[in-house]
N, C-alpha and C positions, 0 to 999 in steps of 0.2 A: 356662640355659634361659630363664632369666624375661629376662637381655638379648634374647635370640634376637626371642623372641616379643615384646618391643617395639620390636625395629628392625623388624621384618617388620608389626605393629600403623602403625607412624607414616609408612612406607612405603605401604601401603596407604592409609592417608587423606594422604597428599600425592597421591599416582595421581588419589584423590577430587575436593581440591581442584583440579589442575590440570585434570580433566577438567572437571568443572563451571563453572568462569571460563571455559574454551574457548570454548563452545557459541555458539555464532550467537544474536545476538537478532534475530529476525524482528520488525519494525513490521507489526503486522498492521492495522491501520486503510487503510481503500480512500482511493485518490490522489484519485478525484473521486467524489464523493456527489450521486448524481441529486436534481435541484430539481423537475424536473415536464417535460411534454412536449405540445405541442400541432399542429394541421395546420390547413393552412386554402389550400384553392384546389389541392390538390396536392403542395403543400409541406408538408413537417413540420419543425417543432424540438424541439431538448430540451437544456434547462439543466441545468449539474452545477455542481458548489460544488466549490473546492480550498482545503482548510483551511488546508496547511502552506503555503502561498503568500498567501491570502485571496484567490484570485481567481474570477471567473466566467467557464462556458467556455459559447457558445449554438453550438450544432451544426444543419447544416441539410441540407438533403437533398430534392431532388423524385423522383418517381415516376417517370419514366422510368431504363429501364435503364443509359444510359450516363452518367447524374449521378455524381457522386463527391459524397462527405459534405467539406462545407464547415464549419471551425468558427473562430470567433475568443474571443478571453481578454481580460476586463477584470478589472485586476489595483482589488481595493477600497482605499480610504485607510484 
C-alpha cells in the first residue's frame, strides 16, 4: 500500500513539474515606451523609446483625412 501511494505521490509531482516548466513565459514590458508628443501648424508628432533595440521611433501625422502616419527609427550608439 505504502508502494502504491508513492508511485501515485511522485507521479503526481512529475505531472507538477512538467506542467509548470511548460508554461509560456510572457515578456510583458511594452515594445515602445511613449517619450512625449507635440503639434505645431497642423501637424503632430510623438516620440517612443525601444529599449530592446535602443532605438527612437518619431511618428508624424497631419490633420487632414487622407494623411497616413509617417514614422522613421534611429537606432542610438
Amino acid at each position: 500500500m505504502i508502494k502504491i501511494a508513492g508511485l501515485v505521490l511522485l507521479a503526481a509531482i512529475t505531472t507538477y513539474g512538467l506542467h509548470a516548466f511548460a508554461q509560456i513565459r510572457a515578456d510583458v514590458r511594452p515594445a515602445l515606451t511613449p517619450i512625449g508628443s507635440s503639434s505645431s501648424n497642423g501637424i503632430s508628432f510623438a516620440w517612443f523609446y525601444d529599449g530592446t533595440e535602443r532605438s527612437v521611433t518619431v511618428c508624424r501625422i497631419a490633420q487632414a483625412p487622407a494623411d497616413t502616419v509617417s514614422c522613421k527609427t534611429t537606432t542610438l550608439q
